[in-house]
C-alpha positions in Angstrom: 0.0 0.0 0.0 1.1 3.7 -0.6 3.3 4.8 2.7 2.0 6.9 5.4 4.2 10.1 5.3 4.7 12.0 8.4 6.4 15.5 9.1 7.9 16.2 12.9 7.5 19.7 13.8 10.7 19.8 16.4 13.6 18.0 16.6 13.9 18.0 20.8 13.7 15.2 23.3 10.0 14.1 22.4 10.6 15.6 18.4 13.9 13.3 18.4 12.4 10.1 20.2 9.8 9.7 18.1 12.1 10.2 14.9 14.5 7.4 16.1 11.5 5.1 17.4 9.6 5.4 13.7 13.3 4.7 11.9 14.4 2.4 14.2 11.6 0.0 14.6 9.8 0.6 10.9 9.6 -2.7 9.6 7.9 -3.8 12.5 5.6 -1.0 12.4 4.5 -1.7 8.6 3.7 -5.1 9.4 1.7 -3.6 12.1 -0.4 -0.8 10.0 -0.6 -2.7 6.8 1.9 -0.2 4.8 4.8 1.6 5.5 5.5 4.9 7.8 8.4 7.1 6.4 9.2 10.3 7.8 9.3 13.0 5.0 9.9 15.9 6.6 11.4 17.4 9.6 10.7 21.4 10.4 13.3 22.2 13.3 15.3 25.3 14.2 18.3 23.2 15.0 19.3 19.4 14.2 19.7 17.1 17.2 22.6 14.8 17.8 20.4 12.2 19.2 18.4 12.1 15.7 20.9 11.2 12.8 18.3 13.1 10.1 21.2 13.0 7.3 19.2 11.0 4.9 15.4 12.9 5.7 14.6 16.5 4.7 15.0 19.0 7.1 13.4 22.6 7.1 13.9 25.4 9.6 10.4 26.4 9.1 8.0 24.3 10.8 5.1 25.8 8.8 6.8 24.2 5.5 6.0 20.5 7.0 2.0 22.1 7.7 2.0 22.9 3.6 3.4 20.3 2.3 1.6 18.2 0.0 3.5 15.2 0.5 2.9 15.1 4.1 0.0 12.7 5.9 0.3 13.3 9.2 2.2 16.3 11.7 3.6 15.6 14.8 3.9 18.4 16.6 6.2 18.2 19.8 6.9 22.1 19.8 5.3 22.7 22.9 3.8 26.0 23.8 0.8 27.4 23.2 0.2 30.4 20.8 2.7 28.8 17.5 1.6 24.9 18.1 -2.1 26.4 18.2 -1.0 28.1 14.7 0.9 25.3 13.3 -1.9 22.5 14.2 -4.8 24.8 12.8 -2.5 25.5 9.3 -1.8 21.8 9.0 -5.7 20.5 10.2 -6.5 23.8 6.9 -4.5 21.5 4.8 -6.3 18.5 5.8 -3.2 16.7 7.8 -3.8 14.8 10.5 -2.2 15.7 13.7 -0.6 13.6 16.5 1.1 16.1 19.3 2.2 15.2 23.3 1.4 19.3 23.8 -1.4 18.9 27.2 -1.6 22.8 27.9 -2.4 23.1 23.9 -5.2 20.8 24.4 -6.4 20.7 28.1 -6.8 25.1 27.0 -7.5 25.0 23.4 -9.2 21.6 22.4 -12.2 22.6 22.1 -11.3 24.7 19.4 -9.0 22.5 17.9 -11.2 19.8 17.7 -14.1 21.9 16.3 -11.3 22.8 13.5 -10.3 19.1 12.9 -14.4 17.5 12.8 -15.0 20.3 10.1 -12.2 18.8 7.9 -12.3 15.4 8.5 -9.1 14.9 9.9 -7.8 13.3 13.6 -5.9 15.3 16.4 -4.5 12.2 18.4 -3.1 13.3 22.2 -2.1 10.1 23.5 1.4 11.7 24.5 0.2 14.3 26.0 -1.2 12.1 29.1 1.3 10.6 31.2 3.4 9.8 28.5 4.7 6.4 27.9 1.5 4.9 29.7 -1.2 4.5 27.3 -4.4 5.9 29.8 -6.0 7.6 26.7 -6.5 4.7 24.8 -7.7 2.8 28.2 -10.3 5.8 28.7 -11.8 6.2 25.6 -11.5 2.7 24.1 -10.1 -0.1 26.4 -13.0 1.1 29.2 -15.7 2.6 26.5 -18.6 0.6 27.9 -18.0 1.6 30.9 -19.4 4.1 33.2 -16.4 5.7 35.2 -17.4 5.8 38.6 -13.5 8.3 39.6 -9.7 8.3 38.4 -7.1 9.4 40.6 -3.6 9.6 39.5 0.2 10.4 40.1 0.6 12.5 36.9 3.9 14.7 37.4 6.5 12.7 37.7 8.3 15.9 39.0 6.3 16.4 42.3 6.4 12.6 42.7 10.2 12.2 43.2 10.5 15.6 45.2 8.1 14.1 47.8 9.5 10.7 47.2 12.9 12.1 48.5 11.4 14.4 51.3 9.7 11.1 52.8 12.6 8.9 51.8 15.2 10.8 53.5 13.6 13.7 55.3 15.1 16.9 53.1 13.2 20.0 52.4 11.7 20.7 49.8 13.7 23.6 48.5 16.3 21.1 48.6 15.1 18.5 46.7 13.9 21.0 44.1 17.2 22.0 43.4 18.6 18.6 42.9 15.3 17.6 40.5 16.6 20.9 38.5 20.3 19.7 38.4 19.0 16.0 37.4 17.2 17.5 34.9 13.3 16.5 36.3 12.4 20.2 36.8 12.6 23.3 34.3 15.0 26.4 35.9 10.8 27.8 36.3 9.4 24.5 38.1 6.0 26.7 38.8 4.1 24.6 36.5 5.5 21.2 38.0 5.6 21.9 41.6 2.1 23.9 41.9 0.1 20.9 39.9 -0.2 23.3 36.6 0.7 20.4 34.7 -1.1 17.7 36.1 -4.2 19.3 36.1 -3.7 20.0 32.1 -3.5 16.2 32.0 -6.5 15.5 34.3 -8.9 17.8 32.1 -8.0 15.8 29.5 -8.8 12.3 31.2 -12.1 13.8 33.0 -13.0 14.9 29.4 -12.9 11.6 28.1 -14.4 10.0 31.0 -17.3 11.8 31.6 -18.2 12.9 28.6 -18.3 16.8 28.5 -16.0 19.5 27.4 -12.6 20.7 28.6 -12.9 22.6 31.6 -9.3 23.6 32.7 -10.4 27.0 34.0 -12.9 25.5 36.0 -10.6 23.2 37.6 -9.0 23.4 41.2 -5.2 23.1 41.8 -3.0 23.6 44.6 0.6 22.8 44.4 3.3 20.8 46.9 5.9 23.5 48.2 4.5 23.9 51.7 4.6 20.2 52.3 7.4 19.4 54.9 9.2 16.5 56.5 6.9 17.0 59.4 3.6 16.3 57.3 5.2 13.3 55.6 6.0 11.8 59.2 3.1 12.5 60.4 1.3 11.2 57.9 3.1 8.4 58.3 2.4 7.9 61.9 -1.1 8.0 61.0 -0.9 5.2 58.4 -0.5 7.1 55.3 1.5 8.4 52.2 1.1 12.1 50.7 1.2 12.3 47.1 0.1 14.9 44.7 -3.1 13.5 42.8 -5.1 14.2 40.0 -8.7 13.5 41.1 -11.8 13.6 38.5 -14.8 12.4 40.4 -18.8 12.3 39.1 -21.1 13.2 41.7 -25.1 14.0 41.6 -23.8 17.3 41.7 -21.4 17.7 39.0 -17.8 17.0 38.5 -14.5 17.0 40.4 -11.4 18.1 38.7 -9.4 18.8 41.1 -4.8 18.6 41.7 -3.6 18.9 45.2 -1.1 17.2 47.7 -3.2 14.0 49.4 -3.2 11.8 52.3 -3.4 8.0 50.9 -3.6 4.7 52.5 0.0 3.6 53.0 -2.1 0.1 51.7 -2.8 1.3 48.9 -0.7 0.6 45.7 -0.8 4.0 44.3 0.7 4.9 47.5 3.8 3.1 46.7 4.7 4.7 43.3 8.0 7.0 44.2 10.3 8.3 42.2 9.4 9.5 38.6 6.8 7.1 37.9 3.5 8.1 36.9 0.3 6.2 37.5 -3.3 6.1 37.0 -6.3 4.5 39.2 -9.6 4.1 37.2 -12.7 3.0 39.2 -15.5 2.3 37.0 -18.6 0.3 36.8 -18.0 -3.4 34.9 -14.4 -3.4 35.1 -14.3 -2.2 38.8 -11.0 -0.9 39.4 -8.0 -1.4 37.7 -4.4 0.9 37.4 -1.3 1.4 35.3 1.8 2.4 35.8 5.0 3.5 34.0 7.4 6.5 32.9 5.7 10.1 32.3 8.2 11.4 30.2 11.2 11.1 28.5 12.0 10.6 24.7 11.5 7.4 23.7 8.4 6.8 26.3 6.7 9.4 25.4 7.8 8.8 21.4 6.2 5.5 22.2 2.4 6.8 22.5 3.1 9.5 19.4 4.2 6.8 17.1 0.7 4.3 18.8 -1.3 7.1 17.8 0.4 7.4 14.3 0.2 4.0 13.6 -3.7 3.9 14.1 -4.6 7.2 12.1 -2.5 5.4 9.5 -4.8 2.5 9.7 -7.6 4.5 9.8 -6.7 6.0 6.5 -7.9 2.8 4.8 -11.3 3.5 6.2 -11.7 7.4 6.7 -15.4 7.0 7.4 -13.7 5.4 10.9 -12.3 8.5 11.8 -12.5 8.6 15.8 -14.0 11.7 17.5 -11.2 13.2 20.0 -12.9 12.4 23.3 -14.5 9.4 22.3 -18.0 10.9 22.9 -19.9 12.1 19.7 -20.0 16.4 19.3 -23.6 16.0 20.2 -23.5 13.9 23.3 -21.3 16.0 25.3 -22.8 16.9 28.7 -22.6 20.0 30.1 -22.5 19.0 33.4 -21.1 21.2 36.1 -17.9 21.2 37.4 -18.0 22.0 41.2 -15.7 24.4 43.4 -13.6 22.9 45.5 -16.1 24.4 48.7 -18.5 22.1 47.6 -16.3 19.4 47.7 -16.6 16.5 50.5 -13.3 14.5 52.1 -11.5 14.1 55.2 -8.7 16.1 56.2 -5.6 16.0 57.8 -4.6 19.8 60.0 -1.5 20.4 61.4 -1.6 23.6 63.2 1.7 25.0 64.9 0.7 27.0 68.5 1.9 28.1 71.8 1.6 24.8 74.6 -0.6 27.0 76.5 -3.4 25.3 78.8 -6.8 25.5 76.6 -5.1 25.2 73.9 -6.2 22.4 72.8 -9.9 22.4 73.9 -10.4 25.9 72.4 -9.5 24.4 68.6 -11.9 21.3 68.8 -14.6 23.3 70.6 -14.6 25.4 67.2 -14.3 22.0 64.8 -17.6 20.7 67.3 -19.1 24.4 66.7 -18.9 23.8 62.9 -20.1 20.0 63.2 -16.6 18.5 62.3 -16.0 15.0 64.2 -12.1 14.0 64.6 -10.9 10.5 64.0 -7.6 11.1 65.5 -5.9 14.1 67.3 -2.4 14.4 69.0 0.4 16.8 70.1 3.4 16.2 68.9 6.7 17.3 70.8 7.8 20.6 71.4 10.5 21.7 68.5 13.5 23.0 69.8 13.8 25.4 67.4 11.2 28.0 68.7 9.3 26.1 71.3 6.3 25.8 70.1 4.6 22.3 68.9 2.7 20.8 66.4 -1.1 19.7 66.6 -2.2 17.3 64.5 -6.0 16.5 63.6 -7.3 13.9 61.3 -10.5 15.1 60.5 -13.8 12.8 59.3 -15.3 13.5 56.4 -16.9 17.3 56.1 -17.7 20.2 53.2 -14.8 21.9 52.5 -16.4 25.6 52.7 -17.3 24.6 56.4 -14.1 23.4 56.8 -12.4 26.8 55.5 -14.6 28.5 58.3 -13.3 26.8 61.2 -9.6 27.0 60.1 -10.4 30.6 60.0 -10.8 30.4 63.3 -8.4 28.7 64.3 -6.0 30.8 62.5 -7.1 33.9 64.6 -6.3 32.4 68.1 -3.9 34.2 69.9 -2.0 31.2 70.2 -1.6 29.6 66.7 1.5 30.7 65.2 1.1 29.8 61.8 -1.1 29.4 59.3 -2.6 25.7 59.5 -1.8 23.2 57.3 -4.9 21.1 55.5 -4.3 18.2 53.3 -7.2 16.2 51.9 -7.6 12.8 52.5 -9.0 10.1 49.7 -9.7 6.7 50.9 -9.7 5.7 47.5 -13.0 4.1 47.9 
């Protein structure tokens, strides 16, 4: 059959992966597909030494590889937001498929992008830009298609995971460990969209999308970052039976939708508990298959090449039958729900406090006579030992479960005590249940 041609739209670490993986391993991917997958046309502002592209055409303007004639499919692995938007709406004009790994791009503009793409008849695929070498897109909208999914819940920066990895690991700061995940090379010199969940919660709009059935709602989604974690809270934590890691959490209530990233108490028995490092994984609780997870690398060049050469290969098989084409979320334009996606007051969950005050008498009683006053029952409270260092001590409260807005009320205050010294620290707890 006539080969699939493909342009790369840069030539970095995802650009270069996929290049070698689509060279490397092509006869094995044209027995897959049924015809061969050649790559035509590179557009790059510099070569790569990890991508030997003597033999391929190279152009230093990307939007070359849009027009070209010749050219099937783009991969875009650009990254950004306002020239990938240009380049994947010039190329989806010229009636190219489009395979990219860029999440902001689609978590903020996919709505738009796929409007573009169902008026031409052409696929965007995305399966890179989801946890990268795991393949939870395909799971979501095909793999788990009859099913109604009941909540995901998932490790998605690989970043955040081995900073808090290390904290709990060997008890170091966070600044610290930031600045050895910025030396290893797991964190930009900017780590703002790593570290305060910007990232992951690109990635979970993208899974709640396809789970639930309605549009993108990044805006709408909640997100709270890891940097005033300590040492203490992991121990703590510990001592309480659990892990902290910094989830992605979609949920489907009678109410609406959660979409929501923040640091989170886990059962220390739970498996998603025990991913550390870099990993990434994914929980997905839904209604026939129950509950099932995957785990694996979230980046990196020839992982994440791995799910932009997948979703190659399968627009390339779909070319034999273009009345196949797939819809983007797996949910036809006219089925999306526009079901509300709530605030995070209206959210329900334990909670874990730690609240740093004076070892006065009364203490104590004074902050659970205002958790009674706002209804809140505690399922364990303790006072750790006076710290040396300014001689005052941790409380520690592991709340049941309780609205968060009522919630926000009574740490208020708690907070204006004469006696609390800091503001109090509240992460949410998920049972996973």
């Amino acid at each position: 059959m006539k080969p699939v041609k493909v342009g790369i739209c840069g030539l970095g670490t995802v650009g270069s992966g996929t290049f070698n993986v689509l060279t490397r391993n092509a006869s094995s991917i044209a027995a897959r597909t049924g015809r061969p997958i050649i790559v035509e046309q590179i557009g790059a502002r510099r070569d790569n030494p990890a991508a030997d592209t003597s033999t391929t055409q190279v152009t230093r303007d990307i939007f070359d590889v849009a027009r070209n004639p010749e050219v099937d499919i783009i991969v875009e692995t650009i990254g950004g937001y306002d020239v990938a938007k240009e380049l994947i709406l010039t190329a989806i004009q010229h009636g190219k498929h489009v395979v990219t790994a860029n999440k902001a791009l689609i978590a903020e503009h996919g709505n738009e992008i796929f409007q573009e793409a169902r008026e031409k008849n052409v696929v965007v695929a995305y399966e890179a830009a989801v946890a990268g070498g795991i393949p939870v897109i395909k799971c979501l909208r095909e793999g788990l298609a009859g099913n109604q999914v009941n909540w995901l819940a998932g490790i998605i920066n690989g970043t955040g995971n081995f900073i808090l990895t290390e904290m709990g690991d060997k008890k170091r700061s966070f600044e610290e460990v930031l600045a050895e995940a910025q030396a290893l090379g797991y964190a930009e010199a900017d780590p703002t969209f790593d570290v305060e969940g910007i990232d992951a919660c690109h990635k979970l709009t993208i899974m709640a999308s396809i789970s639930f059935g309605i549009p993108l709602n990044f805006e709408r989604a909640y997100t709270e970052g890891i940097s005033r974690i300590t040492p203490a809270d992991i121990q703590y934590a510990q001592e309480l039976g659990y892990r902290i890691k910094h989830l992605g959490i979609a949920r489907k209530t009678d109410e609406g939708v959660e979409l929501r990233v923040h640091p989170t108490l886990i059962p220390a028995s739970r498996p998603l508990a025990n991913i550390n490092g870099v990993l990434n994984s994914v929980v997905i609780n839904a209604d026939a298959i129950g509950e099932t997870m995957m785990v694996g690398p979230g980046a990196g060049a020839e992982p994440t090449a791995s799910s932009v050469v997948a979703d190659i290969m399968d627009i390339a098989r779909a070319l034999a039958t273009p009345e196949a084409t797939p819809n983007p979320l797996g949910f036809s334009e006219d089925e999306l729900q526009s079901t509300p996606v709530l605030s995070i007051g209206e959210t329900l969950s334990p909670n874990y406090l730690r609240i740093h005050a004076d070892d006065h008498p009364g203490v104590m009683n004074a902050i659970t006579q205002i958790l009674s006053d706002h209804g809140i029952n505690m399922d364990a409270i303790t006072q750790k030992a006076i710290r040396e260092s300014d001689g005052f001590a941790d409380i520690v409260i592991l709340t049941q479960t309780i609205k968060e807005s009522e919630l926000d009320k009574a740490i208020d205050e708690i907070e204006s005590l004469i006696d609390i010294q800091a503001p109090v620290t509240r992460i949410r707890v998920e049972t996973m249940a």
